[in-house]
C-alpha positions as CSV (number, residue, x, y, z in Angstrom):
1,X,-87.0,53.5,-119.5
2,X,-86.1,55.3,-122.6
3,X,-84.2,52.3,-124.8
4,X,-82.0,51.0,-122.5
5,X,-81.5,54.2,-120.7
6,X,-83.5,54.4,-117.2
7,X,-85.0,57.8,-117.1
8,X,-85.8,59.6,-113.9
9,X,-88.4,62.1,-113.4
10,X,-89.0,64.4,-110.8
11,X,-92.6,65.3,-110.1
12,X,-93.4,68.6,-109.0
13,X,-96.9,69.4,-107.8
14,X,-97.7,72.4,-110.0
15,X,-99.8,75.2,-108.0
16,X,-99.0,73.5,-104.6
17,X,-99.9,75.7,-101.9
18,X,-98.1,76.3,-98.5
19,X,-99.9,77.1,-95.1
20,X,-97.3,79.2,-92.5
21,X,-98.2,81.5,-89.7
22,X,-97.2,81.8,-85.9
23,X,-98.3,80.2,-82.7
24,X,-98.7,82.9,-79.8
25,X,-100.3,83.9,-75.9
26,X,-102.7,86.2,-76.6
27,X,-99.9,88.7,-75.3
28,X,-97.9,88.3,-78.1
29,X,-95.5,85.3,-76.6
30,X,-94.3,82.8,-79.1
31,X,-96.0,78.6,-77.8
32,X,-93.5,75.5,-79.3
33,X,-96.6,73.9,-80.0
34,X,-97.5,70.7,-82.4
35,X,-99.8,71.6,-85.2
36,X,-102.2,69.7,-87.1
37,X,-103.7,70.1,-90.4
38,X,-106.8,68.1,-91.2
39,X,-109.1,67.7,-94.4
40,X,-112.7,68.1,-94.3
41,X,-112.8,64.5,-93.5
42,X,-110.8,64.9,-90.8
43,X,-107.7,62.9,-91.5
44,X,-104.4,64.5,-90.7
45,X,-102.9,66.2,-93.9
46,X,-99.6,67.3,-91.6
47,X,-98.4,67.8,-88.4
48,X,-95.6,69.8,-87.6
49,X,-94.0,72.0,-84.5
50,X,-93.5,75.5,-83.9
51,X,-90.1,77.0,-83.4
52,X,-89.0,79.1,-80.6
53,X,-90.3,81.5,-82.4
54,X,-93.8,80.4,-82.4
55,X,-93.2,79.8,-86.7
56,X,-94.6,76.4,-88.7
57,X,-94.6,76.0,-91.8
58,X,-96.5,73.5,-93.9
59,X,-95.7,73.0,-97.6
60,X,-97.3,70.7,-100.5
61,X,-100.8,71.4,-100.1
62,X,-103.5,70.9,-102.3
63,X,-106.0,74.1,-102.5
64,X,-108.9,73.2,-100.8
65,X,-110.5,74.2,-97.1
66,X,-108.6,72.5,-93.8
67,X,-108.5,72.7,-90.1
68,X,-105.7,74.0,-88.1
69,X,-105.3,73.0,-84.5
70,X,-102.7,74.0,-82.5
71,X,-101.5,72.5,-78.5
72,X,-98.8,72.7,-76.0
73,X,-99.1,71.6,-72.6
74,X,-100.4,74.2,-70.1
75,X,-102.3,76.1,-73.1
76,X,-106.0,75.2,-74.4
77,X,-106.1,73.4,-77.7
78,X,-107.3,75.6,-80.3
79,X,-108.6,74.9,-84.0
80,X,-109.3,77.3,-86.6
81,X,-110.6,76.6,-90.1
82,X,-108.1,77.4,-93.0
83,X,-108.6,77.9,-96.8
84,X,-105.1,77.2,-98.8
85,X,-104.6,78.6,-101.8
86,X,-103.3,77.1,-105.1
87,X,-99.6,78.0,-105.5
88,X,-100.3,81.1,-103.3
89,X,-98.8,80.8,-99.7
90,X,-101.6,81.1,-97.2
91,X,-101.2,83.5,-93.7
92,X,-102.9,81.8,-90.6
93,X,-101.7,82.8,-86.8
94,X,-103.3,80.8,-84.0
95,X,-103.7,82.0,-80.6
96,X,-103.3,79.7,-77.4
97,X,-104.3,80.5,-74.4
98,X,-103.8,78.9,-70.7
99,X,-106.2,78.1,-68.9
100,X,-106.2,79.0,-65.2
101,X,-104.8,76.7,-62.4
102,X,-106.1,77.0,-58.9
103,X,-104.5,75.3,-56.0
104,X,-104.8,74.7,-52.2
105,X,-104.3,73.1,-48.8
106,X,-107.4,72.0,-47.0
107,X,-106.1,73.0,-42.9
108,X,-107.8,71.9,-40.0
109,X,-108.4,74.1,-36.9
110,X,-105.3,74.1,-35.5
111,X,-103.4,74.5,-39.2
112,X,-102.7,71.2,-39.9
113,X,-103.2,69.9,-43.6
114,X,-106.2,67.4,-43.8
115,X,-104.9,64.4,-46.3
116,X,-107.9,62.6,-48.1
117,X,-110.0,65.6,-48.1
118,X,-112.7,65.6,-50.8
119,X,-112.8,69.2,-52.4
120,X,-115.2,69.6,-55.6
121,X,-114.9,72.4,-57.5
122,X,-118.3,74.3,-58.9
123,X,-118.5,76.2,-62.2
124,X,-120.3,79.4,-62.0
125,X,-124.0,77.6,-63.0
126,X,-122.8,75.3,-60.0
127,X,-122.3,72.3,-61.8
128,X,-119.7,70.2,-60.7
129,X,-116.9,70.3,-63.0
130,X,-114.7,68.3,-61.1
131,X,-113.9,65.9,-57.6
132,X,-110.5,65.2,-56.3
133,X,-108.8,64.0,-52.5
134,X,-106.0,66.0,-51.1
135,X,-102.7,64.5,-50.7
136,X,-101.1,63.5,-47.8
137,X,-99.7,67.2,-47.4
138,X,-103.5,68.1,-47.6
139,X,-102.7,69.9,-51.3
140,X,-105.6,70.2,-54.2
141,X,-104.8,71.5,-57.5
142,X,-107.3,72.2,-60.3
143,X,-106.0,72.9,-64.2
144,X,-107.0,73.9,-67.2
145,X,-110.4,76.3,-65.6
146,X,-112.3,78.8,-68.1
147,X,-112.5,82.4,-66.8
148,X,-114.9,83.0,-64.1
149,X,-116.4,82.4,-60.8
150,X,-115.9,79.2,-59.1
151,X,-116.2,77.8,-56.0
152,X,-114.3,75.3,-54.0
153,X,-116.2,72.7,-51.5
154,X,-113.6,70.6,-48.9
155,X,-115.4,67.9,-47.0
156,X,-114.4,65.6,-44.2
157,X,-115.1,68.1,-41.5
158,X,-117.9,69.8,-41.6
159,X,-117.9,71.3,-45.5
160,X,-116.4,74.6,-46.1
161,X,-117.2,76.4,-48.9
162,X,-115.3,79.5,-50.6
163,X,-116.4,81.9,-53.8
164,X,-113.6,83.0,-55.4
165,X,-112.5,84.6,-59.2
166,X,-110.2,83.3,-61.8
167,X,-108.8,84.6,-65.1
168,X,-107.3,82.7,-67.5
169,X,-103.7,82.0,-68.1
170,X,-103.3,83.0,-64.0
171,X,-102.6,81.1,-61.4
172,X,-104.9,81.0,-58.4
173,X,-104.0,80.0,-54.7
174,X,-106.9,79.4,-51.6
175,X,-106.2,77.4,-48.7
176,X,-109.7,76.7,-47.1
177,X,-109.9,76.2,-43.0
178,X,-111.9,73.5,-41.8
179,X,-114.8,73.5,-39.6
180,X,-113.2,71.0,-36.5
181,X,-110.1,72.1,-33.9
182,X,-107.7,69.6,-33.8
């Protein structure tokens, strides 16, 4: 208060830097994603989503060294380290990319599907990466898998076992044929 004036001020952070880029496939295709920025502490400075367009924009920022992580459903998570800029608007595009889903029907002999089949899933080193039972339709469906060479284990019958190849981002379908006739 100035006398009995009230006085307002405005405060404007001088040299406040701004952090915008896009979120993309690695084909080029714009993600609505949510995006984080976090301080080398790791608290969350701002979150924020992507536009159709793939486009965030974070404003404000003090200069100083974050990280960026960016997510959508059906995409890998992905975090990137960012250095902003004082009053200087800093470039930094993410990339997102899916992993790959496979999916099946365990079938007995005769074509029918098996329900409460166990079917484990091996990574290429032939750990287990993970266990699940079919449904009653006899239906398995594994998400978010690396690149690479897995293979696919049903058990109930005798166990059936299948070596197959996935690529990210694609989408993957075996059925495996148990060991007993109906």
């Amino acid at each position: 208060t100035v006398g009995e004036y009230p006085v307002e001020v405005d405060i404007v952070l001088g040299g406040a830097g701004r952090l915008a880029g896009s979120v993309r496939t690695p084909d080029g295709t714009p993600v609505d994603a949510t995006v984080t920025l976090t301080d080398v502490h790791g608290d969350v400075v701002a979150t924020t989503r992507s536009g159709c367009d793939g486009g965030y924009v974070i404003t404000e920022l003090v200069a100083g060294q974050y990280t960026l992580a960016a997510s959508s459903p059906a995409f890998r998570p992905t975090a990137v380290p960012v250095t902003v800029q004082v009053a200087r608007e800093t470039r930094q595009d993410i990339e997102l990319a899916g992993g790959a889903t496979l999916r099946g029907t365990v079938r007995a002999g005769g074509g029918r599907p098996v329900e409460d089949a166990r079917v484990t899933l091996l990574d290429p080193a032939g750990n287990v990466r993970d266990t699940l039972t079919t449904g009653p339709d006899g239906t398995f469906r594994f998400v978010d898998l690396s690149s690479g060479e897995y293979t696919v284990i049903a058990a109930g019958y005798p166990p059936v076992a299948t070596v197959l190849q996935v690529a990210g981002g694609d989408r993957t379908e075996r059925d495996l044929q148990l060991g007993h006739d109906d």
